[in-house]
MARROPA-164434 format. One line per 8 residues: number of its first residue (from 0); their letters; for each residue x negated, y negated, z negated of C-alpha. Coordinates in Angstrom, 2 decimals, decimal comma. Each point is the difference from the previous one (the first is absolute). Layout:
// residues N
NUM = a = X:Y:Z  ...
END
This chain:
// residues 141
0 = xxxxxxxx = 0,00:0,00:0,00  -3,11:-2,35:-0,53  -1,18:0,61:3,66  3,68:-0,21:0,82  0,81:-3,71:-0,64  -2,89:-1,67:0,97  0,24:1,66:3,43  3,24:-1,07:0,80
8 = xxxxxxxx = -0,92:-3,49:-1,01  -2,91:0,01:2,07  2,32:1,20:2,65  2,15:-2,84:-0,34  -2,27:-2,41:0,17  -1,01:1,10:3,05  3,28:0,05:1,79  0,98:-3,13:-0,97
16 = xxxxxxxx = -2,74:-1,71:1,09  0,23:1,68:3,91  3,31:-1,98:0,02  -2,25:-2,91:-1,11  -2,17:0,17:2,48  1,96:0,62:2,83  1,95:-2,83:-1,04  -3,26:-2,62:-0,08
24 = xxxxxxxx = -1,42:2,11:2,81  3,15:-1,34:1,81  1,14:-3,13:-1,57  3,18:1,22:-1,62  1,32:-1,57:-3,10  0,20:2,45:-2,95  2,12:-2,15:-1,91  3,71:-0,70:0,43
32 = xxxxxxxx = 0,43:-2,98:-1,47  -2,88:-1,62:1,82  0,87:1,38:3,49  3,41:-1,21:-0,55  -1,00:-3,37:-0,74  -2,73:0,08:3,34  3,17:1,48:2,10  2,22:-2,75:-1,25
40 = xxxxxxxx = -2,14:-3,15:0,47  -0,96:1,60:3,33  3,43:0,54:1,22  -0,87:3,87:0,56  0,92:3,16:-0,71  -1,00:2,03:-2,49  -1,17:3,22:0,82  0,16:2,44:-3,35
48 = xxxxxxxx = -2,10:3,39:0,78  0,49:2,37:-2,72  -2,31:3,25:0,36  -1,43:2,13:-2,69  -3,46:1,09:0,07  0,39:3,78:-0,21  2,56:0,05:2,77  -2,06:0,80:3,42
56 = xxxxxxxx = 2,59:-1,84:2,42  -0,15:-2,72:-1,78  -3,73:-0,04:0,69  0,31:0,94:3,82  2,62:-3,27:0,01  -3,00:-2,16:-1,89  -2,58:1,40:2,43  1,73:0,64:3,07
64 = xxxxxxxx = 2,25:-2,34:0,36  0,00:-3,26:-2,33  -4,27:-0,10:0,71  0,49:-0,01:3,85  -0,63:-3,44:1,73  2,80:-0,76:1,67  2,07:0,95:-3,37  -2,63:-2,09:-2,14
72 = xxxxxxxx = -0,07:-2,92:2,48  4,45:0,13:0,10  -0,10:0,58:-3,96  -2,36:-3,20:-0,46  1,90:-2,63:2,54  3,62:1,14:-1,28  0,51:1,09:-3,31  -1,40:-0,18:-3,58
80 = xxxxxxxx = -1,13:3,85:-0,94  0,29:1,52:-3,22  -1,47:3,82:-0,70  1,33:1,38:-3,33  -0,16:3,72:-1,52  3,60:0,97:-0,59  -0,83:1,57:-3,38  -3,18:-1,95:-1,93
88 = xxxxxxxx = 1,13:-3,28:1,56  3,64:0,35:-1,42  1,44:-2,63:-2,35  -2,09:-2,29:2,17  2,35:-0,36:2,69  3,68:-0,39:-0,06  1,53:3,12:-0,76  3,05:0,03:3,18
96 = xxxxxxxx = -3,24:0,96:2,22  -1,20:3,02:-2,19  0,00:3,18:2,76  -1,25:3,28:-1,10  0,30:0,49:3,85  -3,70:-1,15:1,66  -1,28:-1,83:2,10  2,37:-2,58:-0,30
104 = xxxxxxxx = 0,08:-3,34:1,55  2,68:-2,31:-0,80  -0,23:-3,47:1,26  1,04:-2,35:-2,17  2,04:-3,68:0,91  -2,02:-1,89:-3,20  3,15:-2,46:0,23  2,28:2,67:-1,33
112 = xxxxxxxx = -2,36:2,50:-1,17  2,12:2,47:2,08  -1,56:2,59:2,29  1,50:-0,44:3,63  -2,04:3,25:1,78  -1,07:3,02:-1,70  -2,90:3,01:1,67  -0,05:2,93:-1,73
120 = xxxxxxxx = -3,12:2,81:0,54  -3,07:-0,56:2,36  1,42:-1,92:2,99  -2,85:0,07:2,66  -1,57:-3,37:1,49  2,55:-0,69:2,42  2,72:0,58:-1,46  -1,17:-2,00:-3,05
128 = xxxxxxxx = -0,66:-2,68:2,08  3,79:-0,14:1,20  1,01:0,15:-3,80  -1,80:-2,97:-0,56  1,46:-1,81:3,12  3,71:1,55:-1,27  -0,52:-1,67:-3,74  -1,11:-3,37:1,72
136 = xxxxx = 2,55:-0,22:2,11  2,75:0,68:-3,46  -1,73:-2,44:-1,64  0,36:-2,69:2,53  3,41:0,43:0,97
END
């Protein structure tokens, strides 16, 4: 039991900080309140990823998908991204967007605090890419 405990801390440590750096690795906010405020003086969207470290689509989504350029370059000009792990990061964001269901990405109007488009799983580049283009266009009309 003495081996037992410090091993799982030492294996939490190290999880949570692969969300960490993927997030400054990226330039995604891994604070709600923060991103919220960015997204609302910017007049953007924000874009709330919630992954978990042990869960391998989630990491195919992070590496696959979110780190691709033309994602990266469509993520920087038109939203305000937020990365969060569903289950350490909870009581940090508001509770409505808790999923035990991930990848998630919910894009969030930061007027309302409502999400108007939801992706659920990995969703490859293009498809992503139209997901985006689909919350946009919500949030404009």
């Amino acid at each position: 039991m003495k081996i037992l405990l410090p091993l799982l801390l030492m294996f939490s440590l190290a999880f949570s900080a692969q969300i960490d750096e993927f997030a400054s690795e990226l330039n995604y906010s891994r604070d709600y309140n923060s991103a919220l405020k960015d997204a609302k003086e910017t007049n953007k969207l924000l874009m709330l990823v919630i992954v978990g470290d042990y869960c391998p689509w989630c990491k195919k989504f992070e590496r696959k998908t979110l780190s691709s350029k033309n994602i990266k370059s469509k993520v920087s000009k038109d939203v305000v991204p937020l990365i969060i792990d569903n289950s350490k990061d909870r009581g940090n964001y508001p509770e409505e967007f808790y999923t035990q269901r991930i990848p998630t990405v919910l894009f969030i109007d930061p007027k309302t605090q409502k999400s108007i488009h939801k992706t659920l799983g990995y969703t490859k580049k293009k498809e992503f890419l139209k997901d985006i283009d689909s919350a946009l266009n919500k949030y404009k009309k």
